[in-house]
C-alpha positions in Angstrom: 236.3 19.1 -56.4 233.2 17.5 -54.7 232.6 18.3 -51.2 230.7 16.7 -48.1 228.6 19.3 -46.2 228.5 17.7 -42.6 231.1 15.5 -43.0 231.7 13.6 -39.5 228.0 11.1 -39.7 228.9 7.7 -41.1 226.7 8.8 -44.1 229.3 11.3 -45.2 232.3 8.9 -43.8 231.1 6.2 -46.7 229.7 8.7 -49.2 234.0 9.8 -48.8 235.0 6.4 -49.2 233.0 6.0 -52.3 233.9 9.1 -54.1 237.7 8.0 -54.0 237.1 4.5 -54.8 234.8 5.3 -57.6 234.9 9.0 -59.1 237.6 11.3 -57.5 240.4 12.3 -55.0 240.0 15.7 -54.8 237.4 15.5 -51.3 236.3 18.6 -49.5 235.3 17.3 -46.0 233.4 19.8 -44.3 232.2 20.4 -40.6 232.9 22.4 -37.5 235.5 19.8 -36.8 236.5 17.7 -39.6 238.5 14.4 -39.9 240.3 12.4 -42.6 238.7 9.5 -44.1 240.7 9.4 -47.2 244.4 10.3 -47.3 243.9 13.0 -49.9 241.3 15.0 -48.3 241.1 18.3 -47.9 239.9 19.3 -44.7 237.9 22.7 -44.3 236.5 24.2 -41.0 232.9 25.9 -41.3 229.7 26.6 -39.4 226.9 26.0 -41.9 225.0 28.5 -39.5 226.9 31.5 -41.2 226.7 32.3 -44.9 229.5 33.4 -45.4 231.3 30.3 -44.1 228.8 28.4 -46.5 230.2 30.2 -49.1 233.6 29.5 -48.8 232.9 25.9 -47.8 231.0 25.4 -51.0 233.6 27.7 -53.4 235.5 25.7 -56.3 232.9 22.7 -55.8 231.4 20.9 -58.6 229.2 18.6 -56.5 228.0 19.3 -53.0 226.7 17.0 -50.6 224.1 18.2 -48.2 224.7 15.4 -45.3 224.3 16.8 -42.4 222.4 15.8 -38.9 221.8 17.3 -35.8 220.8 15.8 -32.6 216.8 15.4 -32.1 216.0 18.4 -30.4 213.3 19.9 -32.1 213.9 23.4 -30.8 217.8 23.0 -32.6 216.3 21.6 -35.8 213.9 24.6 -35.6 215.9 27.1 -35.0 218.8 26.0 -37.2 217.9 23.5 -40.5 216.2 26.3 -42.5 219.4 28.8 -42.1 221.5 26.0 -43.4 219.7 25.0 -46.1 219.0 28.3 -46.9 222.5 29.3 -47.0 223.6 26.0 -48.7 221.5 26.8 -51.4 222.5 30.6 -51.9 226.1 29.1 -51.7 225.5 27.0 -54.5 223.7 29.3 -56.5 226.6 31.9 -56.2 229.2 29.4 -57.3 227.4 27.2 -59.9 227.9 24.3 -57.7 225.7 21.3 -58.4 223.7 20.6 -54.8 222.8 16.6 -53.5 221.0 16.4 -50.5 220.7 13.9 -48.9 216.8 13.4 -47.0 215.1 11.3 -44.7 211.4 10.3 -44.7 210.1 12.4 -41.4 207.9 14.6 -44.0 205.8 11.9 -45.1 202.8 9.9 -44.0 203.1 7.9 -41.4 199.8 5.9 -41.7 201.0 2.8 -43.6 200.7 3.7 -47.6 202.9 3.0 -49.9 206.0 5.5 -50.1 207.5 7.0 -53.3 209.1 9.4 -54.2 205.6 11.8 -55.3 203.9 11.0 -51.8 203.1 14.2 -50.8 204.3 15.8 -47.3 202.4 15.3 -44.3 204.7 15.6 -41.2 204.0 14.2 -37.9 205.1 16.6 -35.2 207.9 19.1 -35.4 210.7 17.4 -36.6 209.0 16.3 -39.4 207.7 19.7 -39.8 211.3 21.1 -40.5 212.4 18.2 -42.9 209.1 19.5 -44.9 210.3 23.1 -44.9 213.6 22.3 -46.1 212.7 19.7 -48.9 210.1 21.9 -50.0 212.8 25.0 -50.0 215.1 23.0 -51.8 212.3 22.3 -54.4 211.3 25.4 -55.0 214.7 26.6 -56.2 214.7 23.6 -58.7 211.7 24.4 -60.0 212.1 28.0 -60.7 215.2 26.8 -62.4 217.7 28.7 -60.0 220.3 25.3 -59.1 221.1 22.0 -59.9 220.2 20.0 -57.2 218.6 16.3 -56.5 217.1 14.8 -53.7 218.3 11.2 -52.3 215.9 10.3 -49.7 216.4 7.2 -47.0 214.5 5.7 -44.8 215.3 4.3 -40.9 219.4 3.2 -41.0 220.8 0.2 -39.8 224.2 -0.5 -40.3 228.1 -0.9 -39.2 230.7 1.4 -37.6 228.6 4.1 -35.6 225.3 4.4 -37.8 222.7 6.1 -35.1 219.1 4.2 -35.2 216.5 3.0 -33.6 217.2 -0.2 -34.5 220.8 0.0 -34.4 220.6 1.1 -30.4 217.5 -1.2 -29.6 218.9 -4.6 -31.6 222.5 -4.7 -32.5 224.0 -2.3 -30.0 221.9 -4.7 -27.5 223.5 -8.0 -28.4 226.4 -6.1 -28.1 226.1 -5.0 -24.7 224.1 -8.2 -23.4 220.7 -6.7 -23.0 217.8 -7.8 -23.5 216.3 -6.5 -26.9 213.4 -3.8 -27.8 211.0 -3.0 -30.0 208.3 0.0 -29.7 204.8 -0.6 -30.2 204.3 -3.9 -32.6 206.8 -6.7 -33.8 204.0 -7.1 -36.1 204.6 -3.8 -38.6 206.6 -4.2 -42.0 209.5 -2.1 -41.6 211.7 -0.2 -44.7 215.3 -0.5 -43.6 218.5 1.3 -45.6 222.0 -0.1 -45.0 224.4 2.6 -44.4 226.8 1.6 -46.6 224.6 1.2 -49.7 222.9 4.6 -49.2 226.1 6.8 -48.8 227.2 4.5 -52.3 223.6 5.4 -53.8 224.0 8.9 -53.5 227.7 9.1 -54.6 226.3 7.2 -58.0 223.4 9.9 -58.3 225.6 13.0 -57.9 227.8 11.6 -60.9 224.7 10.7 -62.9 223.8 14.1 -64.9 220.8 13.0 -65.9 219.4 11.8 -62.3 219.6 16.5 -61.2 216.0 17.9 -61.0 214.6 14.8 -59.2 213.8 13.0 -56.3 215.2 9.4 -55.5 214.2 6.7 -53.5 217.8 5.0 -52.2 217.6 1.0 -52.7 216.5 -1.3 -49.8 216.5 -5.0 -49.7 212.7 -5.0 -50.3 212.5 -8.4 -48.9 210.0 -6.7 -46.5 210.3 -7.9 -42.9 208.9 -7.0 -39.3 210.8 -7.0 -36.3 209.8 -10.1 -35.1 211.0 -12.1 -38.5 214.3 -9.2 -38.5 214.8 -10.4 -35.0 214.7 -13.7 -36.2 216.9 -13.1 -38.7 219.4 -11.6 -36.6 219.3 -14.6 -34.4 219.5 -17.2 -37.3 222.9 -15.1 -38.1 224.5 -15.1 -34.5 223.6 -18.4 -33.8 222.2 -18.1 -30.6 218.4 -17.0 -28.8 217.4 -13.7 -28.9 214.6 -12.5 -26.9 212.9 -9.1 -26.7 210.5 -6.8 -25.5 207.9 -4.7 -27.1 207.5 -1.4 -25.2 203.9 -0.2 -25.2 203.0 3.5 -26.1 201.6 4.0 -22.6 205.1 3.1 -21.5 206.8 5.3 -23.5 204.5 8.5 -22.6 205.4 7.8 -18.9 209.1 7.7 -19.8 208.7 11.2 -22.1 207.7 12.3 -18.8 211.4 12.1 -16.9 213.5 11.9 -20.4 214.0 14.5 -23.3 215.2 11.6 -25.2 212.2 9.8 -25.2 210.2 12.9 -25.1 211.9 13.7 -28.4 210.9 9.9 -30.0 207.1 10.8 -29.3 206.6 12.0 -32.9 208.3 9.5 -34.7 206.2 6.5 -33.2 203.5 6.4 -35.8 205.7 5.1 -38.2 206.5 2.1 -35.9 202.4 1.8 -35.5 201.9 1.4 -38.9 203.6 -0.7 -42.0 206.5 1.1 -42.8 207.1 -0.1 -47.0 209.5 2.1 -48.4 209.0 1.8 -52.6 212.5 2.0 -54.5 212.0 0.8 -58.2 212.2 4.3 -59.7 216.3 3.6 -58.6 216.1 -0.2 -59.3 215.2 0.6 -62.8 217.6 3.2 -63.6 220.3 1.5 -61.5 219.8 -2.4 -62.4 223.3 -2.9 -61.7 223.5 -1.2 -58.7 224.2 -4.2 -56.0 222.1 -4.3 -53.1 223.3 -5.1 -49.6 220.7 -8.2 -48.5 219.0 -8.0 -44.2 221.3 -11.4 -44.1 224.5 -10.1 -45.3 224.2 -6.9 -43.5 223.4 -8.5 -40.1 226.4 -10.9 -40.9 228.8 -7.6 -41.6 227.5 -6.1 -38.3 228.4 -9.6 -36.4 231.5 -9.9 -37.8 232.3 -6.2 -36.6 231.6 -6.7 -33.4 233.5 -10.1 -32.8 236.3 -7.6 -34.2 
């Protein structure tokens, strides 16, 4: 049995379609209100928040996967990441259940160097503060030898279906719609950009790699680095049509944070979109040379067709 922690984000609803395509049909889809991806799988009520729920969510697993979100409120992620984790991990623990977690960047540096996977953690803001507690706890366990557990860490999404982004909502939800498109602070900054798709297919090939457990992994990219200005380009080339945009200034944005929690909530995570943003993945590219790679121009195609339904 391998089981999806969080199971309603479109990580988790392509990490389920791999796992039956690829390795197996006995799928534990968990949530507070789970749904069928697959046929086959087995659906099981929880709230993470209480161990003892955990427990029995995690019970009979061989592999679990650690994929769940929760909205950007730093207050929630505060007050409710570290209980998860932490009772994800004593779940594990107690049933000899091998742990994959599945991470984001908010821990790192958001100051343009190079990123791989030993960067060290230095969060901007409290979001990013949380993702460091929780890696780190996660860590910790691994290194005193108490569970078998790996880290698959992506960068900003873009993708099909309902992948939430920046610049899914600011580019492709805005063709969609007929607005006008945005970008905050610079078109001018390399961005690192994982397609959905590819990263929930990543991490289903690390969990069933036995020899990828006590590491961290950088989840492939098209490293055919781009900015937003030649992505928007891109994007256009693909739809066949003019696409014009707007880059909103920081001074902008703090006037907004001023009226809306949403924006007020992006205020951390604008340093990475004020500085190159080059995401290094050849740890994974070398161990996985076969692994297939979803290219900015076939993605942006996928998400075009989509839309035209």
């Amino acid at each position: 049995m391998q089981t999806i922690l969080g199971a309603n984000g479109q990580i988790a609803e392509e990490l389920a379609r791999e796992l039956k395509r690829n390795y197996t049909s006995e799928i534990r889809l968990v949530s507070r209100h789970p749904k069928k991806v697959n046929e086959t799988d087995v659906l099981f009520a929880a709230n993470l928040l209480y161990g003892e729920q955990a427990d029995e969510a995690v019970k009979g697993s061989d592999i679990a996967y650690f994929t769940l979100g929760l909205p950007m409120n730093s207050e929630m992620w505060e007050a409710q990441f570290p209980k998860i984790m932490r009772n994800v991990i004593n779940a594990c623990k107690q049933h000899g259940t091998k742990l994959v977690f599945f991470d984001n960047t908010y821990m790192y540096p958001q100051n343009g160097e190079v990123l791989t996977e030993e960067s060290p953690f230095q969060p901007v803001g409290r979001k990013g503060a949380v993702r460091k507690q929780i890696a780190e706890m996660l860590l910790q366990e691994m290194a005193a030898g108490q569970i078998e557990a790996v880290i698959c860490r992506a960068p900003e999404f873009y993708g099909p279906a309902k992948t939430q982004s920046i610049t899914n909502t600011f580019i492709f939800d805005a063709i969609s719609k007929h607005q006008k498109l945005k970008v905050l602070l610079s078109d001018q900054k390399i961005r690192s950009l994982i397609w959905t798709p590819d990263a929930s297919r990543a991490t289903a090939l690390i969990g069933n790699t036995p020899d990828t457990y006590g590491q961290t992994w950088h989840l492939p990219i098209d490293d055919h680095r781009l900015n937003y200005k030649e992505l928007i380009a891109l994007v256009a080339e693909v739809y066949g049509k003019e696409l014009k945009y707007t880059v909103i200034s920081k001074f902008i944005l703090s006037i907004g944070a001023l009226f809306n929690k949403q924006i007020k909530e992006l205020q951390e995570l604008l340093p990475r979109y004020a500085s190159d943003n080059v995401f290094e993945v050849s740890k994974f590219k070398n161990r996985f040379p076969e692994f297939k790679i979803t290219t900015y121009k076939e993605g942006i195609a996928y998400i075009k067709a989509e839309q035209e339904g």
